[in-house]
C-alpha positions in Angstrom: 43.9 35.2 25.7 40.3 35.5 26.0 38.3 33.7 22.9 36.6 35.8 20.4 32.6 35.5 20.8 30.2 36.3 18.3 26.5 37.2 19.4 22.8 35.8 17.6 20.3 37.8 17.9 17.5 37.4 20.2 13.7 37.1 20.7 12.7 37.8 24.0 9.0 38.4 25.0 8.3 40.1 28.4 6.0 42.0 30.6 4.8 45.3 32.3 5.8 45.6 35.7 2.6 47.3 35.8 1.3 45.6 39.1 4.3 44.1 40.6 4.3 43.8 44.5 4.7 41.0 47.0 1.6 40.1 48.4 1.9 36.5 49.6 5.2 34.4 49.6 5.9 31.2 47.5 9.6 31.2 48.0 12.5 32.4 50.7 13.2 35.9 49.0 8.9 36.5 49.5 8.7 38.5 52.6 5.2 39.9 53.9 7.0 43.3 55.1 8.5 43.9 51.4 8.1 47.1 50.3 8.2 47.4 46.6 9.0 50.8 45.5 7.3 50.6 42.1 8.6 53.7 40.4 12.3 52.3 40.7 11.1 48.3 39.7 9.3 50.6 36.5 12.6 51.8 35.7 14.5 49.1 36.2 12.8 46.9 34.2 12.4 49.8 30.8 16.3 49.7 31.6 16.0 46.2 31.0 14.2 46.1 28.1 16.2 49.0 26.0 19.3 47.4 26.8 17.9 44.2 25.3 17.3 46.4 21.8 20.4 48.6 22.0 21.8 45.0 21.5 20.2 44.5 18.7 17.4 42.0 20.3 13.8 41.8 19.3 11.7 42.3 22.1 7.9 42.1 22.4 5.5 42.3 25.2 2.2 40.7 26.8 -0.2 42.8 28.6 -0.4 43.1 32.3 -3.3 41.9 34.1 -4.1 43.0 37.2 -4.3 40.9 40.2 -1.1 38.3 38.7 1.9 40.4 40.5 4.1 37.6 38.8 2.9 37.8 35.3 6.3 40.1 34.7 8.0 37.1 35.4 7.6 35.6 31.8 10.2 33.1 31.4 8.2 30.8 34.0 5.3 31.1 31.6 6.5 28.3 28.5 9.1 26.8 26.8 9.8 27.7 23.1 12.0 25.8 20.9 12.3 25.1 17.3 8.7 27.1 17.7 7.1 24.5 20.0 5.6 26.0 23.0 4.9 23.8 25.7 3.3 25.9 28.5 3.4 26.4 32.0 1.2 24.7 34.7 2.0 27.0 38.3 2.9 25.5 41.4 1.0 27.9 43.5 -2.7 28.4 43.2 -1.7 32.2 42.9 0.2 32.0 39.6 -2.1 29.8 37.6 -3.6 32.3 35.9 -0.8 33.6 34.3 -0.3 30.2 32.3 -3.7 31.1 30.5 -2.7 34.9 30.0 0.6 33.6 28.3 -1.2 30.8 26.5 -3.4 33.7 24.6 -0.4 35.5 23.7 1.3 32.6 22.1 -1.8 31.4 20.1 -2.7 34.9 18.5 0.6 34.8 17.4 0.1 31.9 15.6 1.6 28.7 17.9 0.3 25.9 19.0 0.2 25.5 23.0 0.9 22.2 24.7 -0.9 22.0 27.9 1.3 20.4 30.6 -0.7 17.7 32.6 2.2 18.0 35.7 3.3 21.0 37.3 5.8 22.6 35.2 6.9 26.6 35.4 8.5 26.9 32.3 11.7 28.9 31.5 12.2 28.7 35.3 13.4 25.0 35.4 13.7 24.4 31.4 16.9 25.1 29.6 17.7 24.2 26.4 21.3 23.3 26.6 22.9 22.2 22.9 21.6 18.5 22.9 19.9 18.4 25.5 17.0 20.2 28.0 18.1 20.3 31.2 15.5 20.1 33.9 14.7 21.5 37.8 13.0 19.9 40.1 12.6 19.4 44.0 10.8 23.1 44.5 8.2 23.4 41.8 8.1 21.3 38.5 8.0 17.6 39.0 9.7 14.9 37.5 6.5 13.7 35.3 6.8 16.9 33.7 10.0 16.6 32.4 9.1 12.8 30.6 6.2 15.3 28.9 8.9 17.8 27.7 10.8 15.3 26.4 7.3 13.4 24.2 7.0 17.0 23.2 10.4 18.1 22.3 11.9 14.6 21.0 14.7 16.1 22.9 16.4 13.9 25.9 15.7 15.8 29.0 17.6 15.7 32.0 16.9 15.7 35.5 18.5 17.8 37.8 17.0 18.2 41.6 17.4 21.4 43.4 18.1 21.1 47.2 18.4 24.8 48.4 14.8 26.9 48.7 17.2 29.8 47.5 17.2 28.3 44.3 13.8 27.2 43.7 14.1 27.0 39.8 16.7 26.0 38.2 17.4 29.2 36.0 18.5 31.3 39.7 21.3 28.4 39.5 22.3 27.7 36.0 22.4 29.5 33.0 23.9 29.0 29.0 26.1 31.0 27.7 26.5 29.8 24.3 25.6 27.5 22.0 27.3 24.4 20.3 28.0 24.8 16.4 25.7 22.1 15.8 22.8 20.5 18.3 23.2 16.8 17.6 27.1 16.8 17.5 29.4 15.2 20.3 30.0 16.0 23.3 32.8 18.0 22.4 30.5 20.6 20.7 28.6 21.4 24.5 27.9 24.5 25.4 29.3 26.8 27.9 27.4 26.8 31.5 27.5 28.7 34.5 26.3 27.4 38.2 26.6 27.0 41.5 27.2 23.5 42.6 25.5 23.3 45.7 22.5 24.5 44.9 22.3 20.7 43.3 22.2 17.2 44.7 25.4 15.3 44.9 24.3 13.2 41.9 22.7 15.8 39.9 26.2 18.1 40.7 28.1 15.1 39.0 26.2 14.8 35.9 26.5 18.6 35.7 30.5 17.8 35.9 30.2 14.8 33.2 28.5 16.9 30.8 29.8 20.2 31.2 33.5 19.9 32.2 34.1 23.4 31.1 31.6 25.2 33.1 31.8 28.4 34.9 31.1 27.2 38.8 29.9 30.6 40.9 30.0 31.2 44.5 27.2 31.6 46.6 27.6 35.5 47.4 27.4 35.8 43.4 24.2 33.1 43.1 22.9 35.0 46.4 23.4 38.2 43.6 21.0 36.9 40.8 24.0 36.6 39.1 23.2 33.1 37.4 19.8 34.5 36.7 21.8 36.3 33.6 20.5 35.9 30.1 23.7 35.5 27.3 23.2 35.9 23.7 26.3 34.2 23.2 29.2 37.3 23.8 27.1 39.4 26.1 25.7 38.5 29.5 23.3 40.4 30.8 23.9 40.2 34.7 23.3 41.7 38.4 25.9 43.8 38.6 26.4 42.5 42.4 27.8 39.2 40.8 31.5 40.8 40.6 33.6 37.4 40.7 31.4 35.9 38.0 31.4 39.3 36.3 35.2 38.9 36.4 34.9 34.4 35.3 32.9 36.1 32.3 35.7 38.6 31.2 38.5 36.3 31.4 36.7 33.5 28.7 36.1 36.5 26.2 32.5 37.4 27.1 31.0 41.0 27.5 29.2 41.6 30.9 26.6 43.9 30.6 25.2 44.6 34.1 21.5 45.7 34.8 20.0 46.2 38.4 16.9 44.8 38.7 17.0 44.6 42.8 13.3 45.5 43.2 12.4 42.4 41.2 14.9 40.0 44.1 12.0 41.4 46.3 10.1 38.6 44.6 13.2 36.4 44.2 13.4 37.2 40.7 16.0 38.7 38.1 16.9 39.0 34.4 16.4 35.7 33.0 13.1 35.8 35.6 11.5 38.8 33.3 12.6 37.4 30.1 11.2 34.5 28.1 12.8 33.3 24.9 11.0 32.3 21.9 13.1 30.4 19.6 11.4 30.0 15.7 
């Protein structure tokens, strides 16, 4: 029998799909012939955002700026925890100035910034994980950044290394689905993951396997979907609906898929957990 999940509310900040469009390409999904139809990507992401709130989440928004197509793709922007926010330093030259955009936001609502001296993209290859960060590499933030998240967070950080261009953060292959009772307990007390092995190097796929023995492991037709780019508050997962078998792995361990299309955003190779930055107090 499926388990019985509880949900925690949420604080999610995101932004305006205002100027969305591909104009260059950083990643395999890029292509210079997309055609974003921007009405649709408008709608899909308001969907987005009152499903978020008819669940009860907190959501709150930074300004668009014009020129940063990517800026709606917030979670690359920081990493917030225990309200710490250690921000984002873009691989490409075209998404730097977002990190400064999202850097304003956080300070005039009243947090401190850490400044990353590597490259680092945030959300996008950070994920708090019960004890520990894990965190992406091999694509866009290095491995010096994740010995700076770990100074900053006092929280052992884990390397993981991405080896398909598919999956150039680690948050289009992994995602949490719940959280352990308490942070520092055993190993026992680990949360709940979902990924796709092979997105991973063979060493990084067997540390996954040592420290999550219970994961969820998706196919690559449903990682293909975005559907590992979901965002869970613990009993519902909000998902690409063209994830069906790990839509169906969701039901059967007693959690609540709640799909949302966002398929003008894969334009861009981007998805839920792409437009949604966390900030945990």
């Amino acid at each position: 029998m499926p388990t019985s999940r509880a949900p925690r509310t949420r604080r999610y900040l995101v932004c305006e799909p205002r100027h969305f469009d591909v104009h260059y390409a950083i990643n395999p999904w890029m292509r210079d012939d997309a055609q974003v139809d921007a009405a649709l990507a408008a709608r899909q992401w308001q969907t987005l955002i009152h499903t978020f709130r008819d669940h009860g989440h907190q959501v709150e928004t930074v300004d668009p700026v014009p020129g940063l197509p990517d800026m709606v793709f917030a979670a690359n922007s920081a990493l917030t925890l225990s309200g710490k926010v250690f921000g984002s330093r873009f691989h490409a030259p075209q998404r730097r100035p977002e990190s400064t955009e999202y850097a304003t936001w956080f300070k005039a609502s009243g947090y401190d910034v850490y400044q990353p001296e590597s490259i680092c993209e945030g959300e996008g290859d950070l994920v708090p994980a019960g004890r520990y960060i894990l965190a992406g590499t091999g694509f866009r933030t290095t491995r010096d950044a994740h010995a700076e998240v770990q100074e900053f967070f006092g929280v052992p950080t884990i390397g993981l290394r991405l080896v398909d261009p598919y999956f150039y953060h680690l948050d289009t292959a992994l995602f949490v689905l719940d959280e352990p009772a308490g942070s520092a307990g055993p190993d026992d007390d680990a949360p709940t993951i979902a990924y796709y092995p092979e997105a991973f190097s063979t060493g990084s796929r067997e540390v996954l396997q040592r420290l999550f023995p219970h994961a969820i492991l998706a196919t690559r037709d449903d990682a293909m979907a975005f559907g590992l780019n979901s965002v869970s508050d613990g009993r519902h997962v909000f998902i690409a609906p063209g994830a069906t078998d790990l839509i169906d792995q969701l039901t059967e361990r007693g959690y609540v898929p709640v799909p949302v299309d966002l398929s003008e955003f894969h334009k861009a190779g981007g998805g839920i957990k792409c437009c949604t930055q966390e900030i945990r107090s």
